[in-house]
C-alpha positions as a printed NumPy array, in Angstrom:
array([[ -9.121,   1.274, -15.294],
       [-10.126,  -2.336, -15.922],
       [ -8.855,  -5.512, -13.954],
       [-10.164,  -8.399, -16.012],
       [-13.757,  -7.849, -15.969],
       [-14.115,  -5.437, -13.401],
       [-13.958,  -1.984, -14.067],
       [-12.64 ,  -0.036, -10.756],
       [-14.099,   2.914,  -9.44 ],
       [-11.028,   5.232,  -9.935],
       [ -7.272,   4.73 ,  -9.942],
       [ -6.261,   4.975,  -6.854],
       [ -4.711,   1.518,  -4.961],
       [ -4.041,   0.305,  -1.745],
       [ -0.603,  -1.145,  -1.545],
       [ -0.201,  -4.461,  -0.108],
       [  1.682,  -4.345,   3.409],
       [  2.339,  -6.788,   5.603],
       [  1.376,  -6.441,   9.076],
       [ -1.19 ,  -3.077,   7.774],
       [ -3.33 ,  -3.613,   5.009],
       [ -5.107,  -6.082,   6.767],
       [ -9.197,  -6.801,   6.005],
       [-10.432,  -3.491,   8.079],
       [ -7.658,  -1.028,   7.187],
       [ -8.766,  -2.365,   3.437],
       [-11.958,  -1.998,   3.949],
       [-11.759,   1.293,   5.83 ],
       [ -9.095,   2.731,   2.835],
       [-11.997,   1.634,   0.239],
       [-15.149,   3.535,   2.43 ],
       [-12.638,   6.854,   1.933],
       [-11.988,   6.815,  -1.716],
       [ -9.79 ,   3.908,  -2.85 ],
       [-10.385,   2.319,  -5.848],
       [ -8.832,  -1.174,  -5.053],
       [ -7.032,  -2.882,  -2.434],
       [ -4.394,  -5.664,  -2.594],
       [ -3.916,  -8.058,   0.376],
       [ -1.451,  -8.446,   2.892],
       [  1.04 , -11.184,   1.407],
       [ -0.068, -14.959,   1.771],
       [  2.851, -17.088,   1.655],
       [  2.646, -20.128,  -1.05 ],
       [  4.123, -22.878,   1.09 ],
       [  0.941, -25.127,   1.743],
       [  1.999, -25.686,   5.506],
       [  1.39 , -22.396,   6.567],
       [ -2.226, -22.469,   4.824],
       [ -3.716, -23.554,   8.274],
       [ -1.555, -20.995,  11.02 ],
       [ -3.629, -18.49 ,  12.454],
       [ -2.176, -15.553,  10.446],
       [ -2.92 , -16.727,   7.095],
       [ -6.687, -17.741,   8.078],
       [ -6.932, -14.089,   8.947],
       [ -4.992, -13.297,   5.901],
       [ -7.627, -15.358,   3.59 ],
       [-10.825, -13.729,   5.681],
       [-12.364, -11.567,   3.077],
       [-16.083, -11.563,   4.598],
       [-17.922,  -8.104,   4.142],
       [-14.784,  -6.684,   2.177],
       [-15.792,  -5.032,  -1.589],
       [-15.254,  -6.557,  -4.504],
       [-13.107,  -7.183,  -6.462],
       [-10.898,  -8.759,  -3.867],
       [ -7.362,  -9.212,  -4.525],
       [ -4.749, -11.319,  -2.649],
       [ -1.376, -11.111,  -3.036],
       [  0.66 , -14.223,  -3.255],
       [  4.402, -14.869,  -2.631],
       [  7.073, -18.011,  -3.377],
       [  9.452, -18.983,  -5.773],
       [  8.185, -22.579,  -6.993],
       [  5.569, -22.497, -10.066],
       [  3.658, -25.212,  -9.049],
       [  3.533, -24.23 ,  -5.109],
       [  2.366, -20.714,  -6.471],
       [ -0.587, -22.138,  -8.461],
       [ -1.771, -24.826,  -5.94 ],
       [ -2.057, -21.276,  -3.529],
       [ -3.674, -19.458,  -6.057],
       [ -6.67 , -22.565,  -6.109],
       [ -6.544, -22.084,  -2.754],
       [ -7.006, -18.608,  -2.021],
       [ -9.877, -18.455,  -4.783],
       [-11.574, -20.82 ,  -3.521],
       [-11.397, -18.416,   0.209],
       [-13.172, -15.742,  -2.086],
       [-10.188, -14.386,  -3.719],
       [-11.162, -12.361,  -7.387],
       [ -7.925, -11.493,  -8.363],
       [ -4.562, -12.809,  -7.702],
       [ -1.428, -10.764,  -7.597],
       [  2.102, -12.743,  -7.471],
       [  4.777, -10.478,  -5.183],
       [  7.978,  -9.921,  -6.988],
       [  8.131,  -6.77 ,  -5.84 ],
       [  8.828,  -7.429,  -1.791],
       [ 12.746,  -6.537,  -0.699],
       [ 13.119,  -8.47 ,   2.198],
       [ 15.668, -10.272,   3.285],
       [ 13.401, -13.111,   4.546],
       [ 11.938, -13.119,   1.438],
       [ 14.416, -12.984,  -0.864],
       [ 16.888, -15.697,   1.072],
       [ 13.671, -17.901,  -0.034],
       [ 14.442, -16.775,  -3.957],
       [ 11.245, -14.892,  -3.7  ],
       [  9.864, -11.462,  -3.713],
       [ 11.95 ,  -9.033,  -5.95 ],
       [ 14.934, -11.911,  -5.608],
       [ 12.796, -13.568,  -9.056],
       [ 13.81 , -10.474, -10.769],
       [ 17.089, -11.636, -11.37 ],
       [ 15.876, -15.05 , -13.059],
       [ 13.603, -13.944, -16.166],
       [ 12.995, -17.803, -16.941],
       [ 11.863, -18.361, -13.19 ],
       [  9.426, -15.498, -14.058],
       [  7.638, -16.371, -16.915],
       [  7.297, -20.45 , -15.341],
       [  5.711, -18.926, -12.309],
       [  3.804, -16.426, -14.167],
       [  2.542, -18.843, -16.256],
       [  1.641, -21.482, -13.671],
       [ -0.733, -18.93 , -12.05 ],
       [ -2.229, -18.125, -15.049],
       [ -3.364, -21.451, -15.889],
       [ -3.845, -22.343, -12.256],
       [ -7.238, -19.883, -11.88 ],
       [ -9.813, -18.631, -14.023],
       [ -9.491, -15.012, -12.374],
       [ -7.126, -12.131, -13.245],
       [ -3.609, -12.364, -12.369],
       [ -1.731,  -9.345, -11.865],
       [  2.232,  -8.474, -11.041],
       [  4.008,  -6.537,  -8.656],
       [  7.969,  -5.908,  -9.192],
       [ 10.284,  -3.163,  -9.167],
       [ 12.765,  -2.121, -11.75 ],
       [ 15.371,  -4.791, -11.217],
       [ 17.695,  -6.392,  -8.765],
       [ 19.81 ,  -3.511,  -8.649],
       [ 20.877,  -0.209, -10.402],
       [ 23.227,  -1.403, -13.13 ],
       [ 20.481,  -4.457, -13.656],
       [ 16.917,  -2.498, -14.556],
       [ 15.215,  -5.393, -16.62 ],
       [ 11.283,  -4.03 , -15.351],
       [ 10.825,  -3.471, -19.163],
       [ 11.596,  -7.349, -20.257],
       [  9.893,  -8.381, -16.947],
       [  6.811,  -6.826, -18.165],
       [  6.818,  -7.962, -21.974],
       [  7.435, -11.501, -20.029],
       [  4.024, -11.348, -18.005],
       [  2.001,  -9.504, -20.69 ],
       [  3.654, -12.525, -22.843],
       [  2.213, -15.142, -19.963],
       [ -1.393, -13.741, -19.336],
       [ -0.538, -11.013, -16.792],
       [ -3.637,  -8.757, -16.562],
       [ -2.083,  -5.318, -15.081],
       [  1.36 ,  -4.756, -13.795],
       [  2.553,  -2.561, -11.123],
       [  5.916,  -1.298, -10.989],
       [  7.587,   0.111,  -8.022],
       [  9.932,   2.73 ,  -8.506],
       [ 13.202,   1.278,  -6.859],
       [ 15.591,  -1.876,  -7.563],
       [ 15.809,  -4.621,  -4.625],
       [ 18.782,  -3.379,  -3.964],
       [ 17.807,  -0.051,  -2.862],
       [ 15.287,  -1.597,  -0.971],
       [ 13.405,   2.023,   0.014],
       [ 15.909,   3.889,   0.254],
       [ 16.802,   6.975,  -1.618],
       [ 15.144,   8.626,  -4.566],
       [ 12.474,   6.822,  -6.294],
       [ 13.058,   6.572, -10.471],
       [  9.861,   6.907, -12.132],
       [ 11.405,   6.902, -15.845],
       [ 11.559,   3.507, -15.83 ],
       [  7.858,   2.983, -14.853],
       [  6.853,   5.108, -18.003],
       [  9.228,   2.951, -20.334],
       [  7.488,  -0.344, -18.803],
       [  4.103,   1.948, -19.801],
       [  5.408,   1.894, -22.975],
       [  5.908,  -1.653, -23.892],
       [  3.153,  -2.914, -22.786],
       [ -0.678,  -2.579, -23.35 ],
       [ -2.187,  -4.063, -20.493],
       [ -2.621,  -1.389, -16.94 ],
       [ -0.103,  -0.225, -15.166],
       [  0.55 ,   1.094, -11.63 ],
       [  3.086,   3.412, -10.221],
       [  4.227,   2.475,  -7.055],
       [  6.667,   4.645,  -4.805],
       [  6.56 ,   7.578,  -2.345],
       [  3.246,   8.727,  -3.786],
       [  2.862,  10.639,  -0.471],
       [  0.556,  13.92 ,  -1.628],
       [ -2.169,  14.339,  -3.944],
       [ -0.258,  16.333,  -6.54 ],
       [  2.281,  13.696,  -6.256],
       [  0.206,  11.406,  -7.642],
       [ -0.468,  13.744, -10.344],
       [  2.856,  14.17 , -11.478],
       [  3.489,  10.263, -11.009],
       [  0.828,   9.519, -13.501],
       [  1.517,  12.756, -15.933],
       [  5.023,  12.011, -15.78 ],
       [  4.551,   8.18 , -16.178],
       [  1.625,   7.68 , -18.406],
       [  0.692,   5.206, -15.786],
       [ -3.116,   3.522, -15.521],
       [ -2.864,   4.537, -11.452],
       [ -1.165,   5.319,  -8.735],
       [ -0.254,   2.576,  -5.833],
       [ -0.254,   4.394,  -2.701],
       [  1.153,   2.575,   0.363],
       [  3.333,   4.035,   3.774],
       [  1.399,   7.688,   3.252],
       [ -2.012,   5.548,   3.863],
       [ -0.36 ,   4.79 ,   7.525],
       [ -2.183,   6.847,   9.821],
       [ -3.849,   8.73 ,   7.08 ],
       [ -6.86 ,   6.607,   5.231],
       [ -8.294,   9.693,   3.933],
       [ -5.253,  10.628,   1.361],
       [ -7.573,   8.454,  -0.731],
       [-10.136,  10.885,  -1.314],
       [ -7.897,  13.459,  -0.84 ],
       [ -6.043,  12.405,  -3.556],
       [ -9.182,  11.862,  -5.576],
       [-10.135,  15.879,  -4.948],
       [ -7.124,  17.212,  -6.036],
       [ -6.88 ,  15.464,  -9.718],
       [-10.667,  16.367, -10.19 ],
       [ -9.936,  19.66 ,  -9.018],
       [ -6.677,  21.077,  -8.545],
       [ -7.515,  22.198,  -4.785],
       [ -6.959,  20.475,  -1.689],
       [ -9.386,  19.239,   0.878],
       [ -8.207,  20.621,   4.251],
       [ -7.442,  17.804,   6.913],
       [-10.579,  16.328,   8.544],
       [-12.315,  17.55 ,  11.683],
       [-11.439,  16.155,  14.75 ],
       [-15.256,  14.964,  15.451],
       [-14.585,  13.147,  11.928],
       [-11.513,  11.465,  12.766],
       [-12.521,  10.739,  15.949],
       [-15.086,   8.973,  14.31 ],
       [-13.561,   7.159,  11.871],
       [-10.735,   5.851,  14.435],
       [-13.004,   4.259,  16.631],
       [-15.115,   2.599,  13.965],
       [-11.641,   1.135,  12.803],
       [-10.579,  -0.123,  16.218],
       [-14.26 ,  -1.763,  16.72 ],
       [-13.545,  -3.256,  13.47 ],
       [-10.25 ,  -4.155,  14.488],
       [-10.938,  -5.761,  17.725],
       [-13.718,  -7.912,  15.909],
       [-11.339,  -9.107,  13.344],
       [ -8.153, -10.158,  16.034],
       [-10.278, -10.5  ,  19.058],
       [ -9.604,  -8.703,  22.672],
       [ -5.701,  -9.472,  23.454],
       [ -4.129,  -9.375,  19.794],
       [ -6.642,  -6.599,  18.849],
       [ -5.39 ,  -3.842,  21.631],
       [ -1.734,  -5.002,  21.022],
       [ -1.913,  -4.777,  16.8  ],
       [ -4.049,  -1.864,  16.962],
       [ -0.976,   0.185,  18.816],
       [  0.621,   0.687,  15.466],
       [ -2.246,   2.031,  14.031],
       [ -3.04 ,   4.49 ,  16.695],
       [  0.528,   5.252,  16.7  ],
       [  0.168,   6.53 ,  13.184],
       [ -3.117,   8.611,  13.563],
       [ -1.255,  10.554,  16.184],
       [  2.359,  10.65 ,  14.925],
       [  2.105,  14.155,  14.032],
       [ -0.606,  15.626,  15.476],
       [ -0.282,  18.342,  18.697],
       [  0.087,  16.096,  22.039],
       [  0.335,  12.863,  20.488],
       [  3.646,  11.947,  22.579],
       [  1.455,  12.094,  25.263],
       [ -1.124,  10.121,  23.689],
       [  1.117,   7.092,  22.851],
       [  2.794,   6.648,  25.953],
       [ -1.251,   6.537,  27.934],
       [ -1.91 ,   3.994,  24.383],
       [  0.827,   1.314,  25.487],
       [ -0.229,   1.413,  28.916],
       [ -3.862,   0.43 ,  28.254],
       [ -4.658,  -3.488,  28.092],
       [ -7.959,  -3.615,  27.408],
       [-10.097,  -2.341,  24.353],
       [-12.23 ,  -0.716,  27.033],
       [ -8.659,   1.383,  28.457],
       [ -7.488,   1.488,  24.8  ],
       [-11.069,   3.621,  23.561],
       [-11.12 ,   5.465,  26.821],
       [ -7.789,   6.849,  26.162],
       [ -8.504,   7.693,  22.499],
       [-11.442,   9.016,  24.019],
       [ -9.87 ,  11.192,  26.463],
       [ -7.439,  12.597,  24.043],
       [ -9.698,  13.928,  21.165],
       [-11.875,  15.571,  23.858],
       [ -8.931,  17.461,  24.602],
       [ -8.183,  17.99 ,  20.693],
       [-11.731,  18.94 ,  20.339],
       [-11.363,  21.346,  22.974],
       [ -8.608,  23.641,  21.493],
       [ -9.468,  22.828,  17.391],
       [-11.615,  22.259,  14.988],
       [ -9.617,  20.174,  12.276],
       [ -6.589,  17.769,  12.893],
       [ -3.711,  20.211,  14.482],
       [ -0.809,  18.475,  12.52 ],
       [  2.576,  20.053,  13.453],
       [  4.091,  20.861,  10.578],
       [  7.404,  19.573,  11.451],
       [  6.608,  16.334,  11.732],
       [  4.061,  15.688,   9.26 ],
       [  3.453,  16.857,   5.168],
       [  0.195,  18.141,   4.614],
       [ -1.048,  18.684,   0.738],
       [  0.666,  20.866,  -1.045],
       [  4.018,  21.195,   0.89 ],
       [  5.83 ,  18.954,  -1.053],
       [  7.989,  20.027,  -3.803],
       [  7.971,  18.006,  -6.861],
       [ 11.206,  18.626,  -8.301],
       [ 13.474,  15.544,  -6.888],
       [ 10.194,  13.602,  -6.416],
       [ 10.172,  12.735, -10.583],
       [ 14.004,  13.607, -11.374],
       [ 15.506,  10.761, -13.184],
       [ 18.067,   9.011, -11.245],
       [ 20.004,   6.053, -12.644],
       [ 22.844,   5.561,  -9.588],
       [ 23.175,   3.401,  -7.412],
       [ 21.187,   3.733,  -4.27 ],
       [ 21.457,   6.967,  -2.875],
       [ 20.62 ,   8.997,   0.908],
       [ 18.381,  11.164,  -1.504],
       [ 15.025,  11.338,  -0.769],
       [ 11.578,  12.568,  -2.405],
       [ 10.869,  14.582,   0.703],
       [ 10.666,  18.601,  -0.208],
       [ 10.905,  21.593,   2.104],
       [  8.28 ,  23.269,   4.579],
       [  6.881,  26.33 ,   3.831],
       [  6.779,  26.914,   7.403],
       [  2.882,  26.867,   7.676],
       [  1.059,  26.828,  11.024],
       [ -0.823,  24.457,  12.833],
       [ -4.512,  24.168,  11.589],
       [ -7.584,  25.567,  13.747]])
């Protein structure tokens, strides 16, 4: 799949989140198989250019190119003047949010509230284009709400404008994430359009993302909340749609490994107090389902320092190391590859927001050893 001029190493993408996909979890997603990573949002109002968060937000040193930031507002000429800006911090592609749901984004007539306003679009879409001599991309979803799924005009609009690739996730801004994601819609914007596309929504297992982009026709799969906790559905992912087979979960020597080199590039990147308190989450995710990890995160929240914070990450994969030889995920708690089943994950579903979910049934398997 092609960006502009670059060509990315595989179609697999790191969905922008705010308060996750910060530079190391990027960075750290890329080293274990992602193709491409989009930035945590950067707001367009030039006040906030100078506030701690978006300096950190606009801090792209070491990461791999091409670098993408994500950009959100509702005024054209706002949105261009922070596209200048954030190439000029090293930015190689812009994407404009118009995908993000909430409310304090779309009280400010922004994120997925543009959908609504198809002449708002194509002025800010424009603008941007103009603005910057890199690719521009597009994140939305498939309308304001369920009787209102307009993704398909949305996209001829920002192919129309100079939109380089367009990813589309699978829900309306009314349904926010909640209930079944419709993937139909994707394929129709596939359809209409010639430039890439990428499926966003509950991609949350390797074959999922097979069926996504079989089902879809999509260019590549966005792949977002399963990445919490688990960087290495990326190459996971990648193994299963060159092979058909799944890669078993990683050792715990590897993970221990991995986990520390993010929280040493974590603590670099926030520094000693905001590092231990912002790397909770994180830690909070590698553990969620594995076998004493209750345990684990109560010890976590206690520690202060990095030095307490490592010690206790330390301490508890010496006792994981002890007792197994891969990740002991409890099943109950967490969906390995290949328990998920497919057949509400890609059924069409053209209600209104529902309580159903993608989410299939265990097959009861036990804990890895």
């Amino acid at each position: 799949m092609r960006i502009g001029p670059y060509s990315l190493p595989n179609n697999l993408v790191v969905a922008p989140m705010a308060g996750v996909t910060d530079r190391p979890f990027r960075v750290l997603c890329r080293r274990l198989g992602a193709g491409y990573a989009v930035s945590e949002m950067v707001a367009s109002n030039p006040r906030l250019f100078d506030t701690g968060k978006s300096r950190l937000r606009t801090d792209h040193a070491g990461e791999p190119a091409p670098v993408a930031v994500q950009i959100a507002g509702a005024d054209p000429a706002l949105m261009a003047e922070a596209a200048r800006y954030n190439v000029a911090r090293g930015a190689q592609i812009i994407d404009i949010n118009m995908g993000c749901p909430a409310k304090k984004v779309c009280n400010a007539a922004a994120g997925s509230a543009l959908l609504a306003n198809e002449p708002l679009v194509a002025a800010i879409a424009a603008a941007v284009v103009r603005a910057v001599d890199v690719p521009v991309t597009l994140k939305i979803r498939t309308g304001p709400h369920p009787g209102a799924r307009n993704a398909v005009a949305i996209a001829r609009i920002a192919e129309s404008a100079g939109i380089q690739a367009l990813t589309v996730h699978g829900r309306t801004r009314a349904c926010a994430f909640v209930g079944a994601v419709e993937y139909d819609t994707i394929a129709a914007v596939k359809r209409a359009v010639s430039i890439p596309v990428i499926a966003n929504g509950d991609v949350g297992a390797p074959e999922v993302a097979q069926a996504v982009l079989a089902h879809t026709g999509a260019d590549a799969v966005m792949i977002g909340r399963a990445a919490q906790g688990r960087p290495w559905i990326f190459r996971e992912t990648l193994h299963y749609l060159a092979t058909g087979t799944h890669l078993p979960p990683p050792t715990v020597a590897e993970a221990r490994a991995l986990i520390v080199e993010h929280l040493a590039d974590h603590y670099a990147f926030y520094g000693e107090a905001a590092g231990v308190r912002t790397a909770r989450k994180h830690l909070g995710w590698y553990t969620e389902a594995l076998a004493g990890g209750d345990a684990f995160r109560r010890a976590m929240c206690a520690a202060q320092t990095t030095d307490d914070q490592l010690a206790v990450v330390g301490r508890y994969f010496d006792v994981l190391a002890a007792r197994f030889h891969r990740l002991p995920y409890d099943p109950s708690r967490y969906r390995a590859p290949g328990q998920f089943a497919l057949g509400t994950a890609l059924r069409a579903h053209h209600g209104d927001c529902s309580t159903h979910t993608t989410n299939g049934q265990w097959d009861g398997e036990a804990l890895a050893a």
